[in-house]
N, C-alpha and C positions, 0 to 999 in steps of 0.2 A: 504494500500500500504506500502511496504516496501523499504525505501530508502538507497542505499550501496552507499559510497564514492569509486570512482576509483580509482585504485593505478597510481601515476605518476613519474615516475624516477626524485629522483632529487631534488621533490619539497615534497611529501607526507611522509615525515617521523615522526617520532613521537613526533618531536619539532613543526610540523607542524599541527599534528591530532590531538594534546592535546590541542594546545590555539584554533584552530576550537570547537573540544568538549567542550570547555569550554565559547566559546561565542556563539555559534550556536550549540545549542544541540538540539537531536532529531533524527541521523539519526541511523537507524539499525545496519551497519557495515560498519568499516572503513576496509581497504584492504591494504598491505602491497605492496610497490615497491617492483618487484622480487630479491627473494633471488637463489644466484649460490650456485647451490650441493656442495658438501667436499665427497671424498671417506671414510671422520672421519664419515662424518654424523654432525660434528662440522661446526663451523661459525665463519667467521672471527669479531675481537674487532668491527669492523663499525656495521657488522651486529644483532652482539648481543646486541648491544646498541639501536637500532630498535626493537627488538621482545626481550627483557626482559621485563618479564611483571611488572617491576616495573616504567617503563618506561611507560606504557600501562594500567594503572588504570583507571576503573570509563567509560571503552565502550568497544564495543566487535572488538577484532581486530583481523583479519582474516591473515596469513600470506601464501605471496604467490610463491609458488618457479618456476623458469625455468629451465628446464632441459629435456632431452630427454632419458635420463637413468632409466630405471624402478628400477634397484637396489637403487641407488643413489637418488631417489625419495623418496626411502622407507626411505630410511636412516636418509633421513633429514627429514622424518614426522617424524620419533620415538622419536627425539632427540627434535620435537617441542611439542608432546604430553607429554614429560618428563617436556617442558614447562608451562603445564595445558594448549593447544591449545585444542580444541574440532572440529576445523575446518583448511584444509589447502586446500590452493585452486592451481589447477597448471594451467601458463599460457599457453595460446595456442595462444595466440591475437596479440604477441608487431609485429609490423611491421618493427622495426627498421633494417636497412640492415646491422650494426654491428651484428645483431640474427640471423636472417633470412639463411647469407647460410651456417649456423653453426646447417641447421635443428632444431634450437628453435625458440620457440613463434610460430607468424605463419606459421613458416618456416619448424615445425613439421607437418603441415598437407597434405604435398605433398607426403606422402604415409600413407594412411588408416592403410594396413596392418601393419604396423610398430605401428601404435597410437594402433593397436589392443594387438596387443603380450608388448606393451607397459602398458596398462590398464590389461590385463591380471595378469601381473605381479603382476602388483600393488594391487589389488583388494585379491590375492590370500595372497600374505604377507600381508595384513593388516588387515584380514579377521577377527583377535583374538581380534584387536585392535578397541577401541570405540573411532574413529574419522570419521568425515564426509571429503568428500573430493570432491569438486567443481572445475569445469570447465570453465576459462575464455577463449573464442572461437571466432574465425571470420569463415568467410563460407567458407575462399578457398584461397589459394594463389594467381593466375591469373584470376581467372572467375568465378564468383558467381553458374556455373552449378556442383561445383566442390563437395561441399555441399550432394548432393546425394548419393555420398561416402563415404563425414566424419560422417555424422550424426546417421546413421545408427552403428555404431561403440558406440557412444555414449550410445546408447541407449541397447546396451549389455549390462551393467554396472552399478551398483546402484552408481553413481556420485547422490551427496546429492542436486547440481541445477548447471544448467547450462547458462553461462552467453555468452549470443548472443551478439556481434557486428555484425551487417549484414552488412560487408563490407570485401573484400578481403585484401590480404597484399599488392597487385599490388597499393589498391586505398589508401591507406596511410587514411588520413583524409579528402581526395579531394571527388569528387562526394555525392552523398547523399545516404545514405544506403539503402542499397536494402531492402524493407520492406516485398515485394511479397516473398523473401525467407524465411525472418522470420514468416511471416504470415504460411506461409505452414507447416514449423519446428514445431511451436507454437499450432497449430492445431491436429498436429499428433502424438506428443510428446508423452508418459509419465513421462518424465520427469518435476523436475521442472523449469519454464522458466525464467531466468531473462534477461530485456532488455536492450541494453546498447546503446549510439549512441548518439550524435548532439541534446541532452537534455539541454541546451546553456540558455534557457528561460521560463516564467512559460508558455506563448504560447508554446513553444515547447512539454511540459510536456502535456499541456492539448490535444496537438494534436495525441502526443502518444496513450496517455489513452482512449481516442476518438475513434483512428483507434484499440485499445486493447481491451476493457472495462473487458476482466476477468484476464488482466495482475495483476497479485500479489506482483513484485517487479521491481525497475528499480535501475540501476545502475548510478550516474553520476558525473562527471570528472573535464573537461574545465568551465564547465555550474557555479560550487560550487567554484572554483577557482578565476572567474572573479565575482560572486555574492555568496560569502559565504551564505546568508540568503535564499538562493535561495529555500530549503528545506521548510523552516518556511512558505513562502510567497505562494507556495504551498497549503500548511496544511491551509491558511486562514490568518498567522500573518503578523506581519508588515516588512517591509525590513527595511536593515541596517541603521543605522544613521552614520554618521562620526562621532561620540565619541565612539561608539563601535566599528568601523573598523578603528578609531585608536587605540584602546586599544588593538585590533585585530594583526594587523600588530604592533607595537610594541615588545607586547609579544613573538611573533614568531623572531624577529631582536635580542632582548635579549636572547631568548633560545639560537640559532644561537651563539650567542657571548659568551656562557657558554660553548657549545661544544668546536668551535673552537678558542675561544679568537678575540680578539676586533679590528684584521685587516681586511683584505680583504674579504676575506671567508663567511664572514656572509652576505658584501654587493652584493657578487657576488652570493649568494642563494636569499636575498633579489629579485635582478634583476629579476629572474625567477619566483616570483610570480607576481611582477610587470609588467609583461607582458601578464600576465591576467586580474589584479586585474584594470591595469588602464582603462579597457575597460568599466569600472563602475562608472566612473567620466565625467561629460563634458568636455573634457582636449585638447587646440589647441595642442595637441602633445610638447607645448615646455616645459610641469612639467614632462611628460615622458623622455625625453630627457636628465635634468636634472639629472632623478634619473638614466639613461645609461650611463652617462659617471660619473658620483661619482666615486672617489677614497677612498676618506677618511671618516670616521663618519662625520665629518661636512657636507661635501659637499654632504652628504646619506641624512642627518637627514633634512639640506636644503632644499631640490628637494621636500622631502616627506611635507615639509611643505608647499610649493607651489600646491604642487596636491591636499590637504587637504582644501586649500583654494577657492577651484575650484566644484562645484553642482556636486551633486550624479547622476547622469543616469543609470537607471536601467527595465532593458527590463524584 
């Protein structure tokens, strides 16, 4: 099995991906929060601080762009394979309603035709070019029947794998994903399938696998976020201790504070993993609470010392 890190706005950047790979190592591919086109084909200083590969040593990082522009697609492969990128993936999946009626993420797949003359494009400029180019996808905008449309589209097209969410944009992360579509996709495919969705626990993973058994890769997100080890524990090792998830969280608080300097900024990135990570502690909510209203390094470093002091829970 092959295991890929989900890209997450926000939280998954490379101050993020480096102290993971470096205390939980093991997984296949780490995946870039999407990148916005440039009619340069260029990237803004934020961006290039993410996807320089000096930045990116030591695991394979996959970078991911949004956009609905086939030219503007191409553009910014060129300028990432000038990166030594060997893979770039475009998103089809963010649900987010700031994307969505801007016809990106999955707000692209409310006309087929369009994703067609969109791939067309792209396929045909890059044709010279020795990069693989993957597909991260949900099944439909309003209604999972919608899928009968897009997939078929897909399948025109040597995309190097494609990475199923079976959930619509309507369903955000609520309901549970429709498996009966992906099962059918997965089945008829030739392409390759990656699965992605509410992989949260190693039950979760085992019941995938279960319901999959010739699935070859899975994708996951929330799941590595609230239990970084979660990979390892998998594969058969042991889960986290609290001196490695602190040396864990530390690391990523200190990167944080070398980007942005030692005020807010870093506690308020902090926050956003802490609202995963605390799900991995037995916590009456009052060390969480602590680390949401922190203002200052003290009163960060405080909270986080209270939660630390609190038993691991780990599903």
């Amino acid at each position: 099995m092959k295991f890929y890190f989900a890209p997450l706005e926000g939280l998954t950047g490379y101050v993020y991906r480096n102290a993971h790979a470096k205390y939980f190592p093991g997984l296949d591919k780490y995946y870039t929060p999407f990148l916005q086109t440039h009619p340069t084909g260029k990237y803004k200083h934020k961006e290039l601080r993410d996807i320089t590969p000096e930045n990116n040593s030591g695991k394979t990082v996959v970078p991911q762009i949004l956009t609905n522009n086939g030219e503007l697609f191409v553009a910014s492969v060129k300028t990432l394979v000038d990166f030594g990128y060997k893979e770039v993936n475009l998103n089809l999946g963010c649900p987010s309603k700031t994307v969505v009626p801007k016809r990106r993420g999955s707000g692209f797949l409310v006309n087929p035709d369009e994703l067609d003359r969109f791939f067309d494009t792209v396929f045909d400029s890059l044709a010279n070019t020795r990069v693989n180019i993957s597909v991260k996808t949900r099944i439909g905008l309003n209604d999972e029947s919608e899928a009968e449309n897009i997939f078929p589209v897909y399948e025109k097209y040597p995309i190097s794998e494609l990475i199923i969410h079976p959930r619509t944009q309507k369903d955000m992360y609520k309901n549970h994903p429709h498996l009966d579509v992906f099962e059918d996709i997965f089945n008829s495919s030739k392409l390759n399938i990656c699965y992605n969705g509410d992989i949260c626990t190693l039950k979760d993973y085992e019941s995938i696998t279960a319901h999959f058994p010739s699935l070859e890769s899975v994708m996951i997100g929330r799941g590595l976020l609230a239990d970084p080890a979660l990979v390892r524990r998998i594969k058969g090792g042991a889960p986290a201790d609290k001196a490695e998830l602190r040396s864990y969280i530390d690391e990523i608080y200190n990167g944080y504070i070398l980007d942005y300097g030692a005020g807010r900024t870093p506690i308020g990135r902090m926050k956003e993993l802490w609202f995963y990570l605390e799900r991995s502690f037995f916590d009456d909510k009052k060390a969480y609470k602590s680390i949401k209203k922190a203002r200052y390094p003290d009163e960060y470093l405080a909270a986080v010392n209270e939660m630390f002091s609190l038993p691991l829970v780990l599903g």
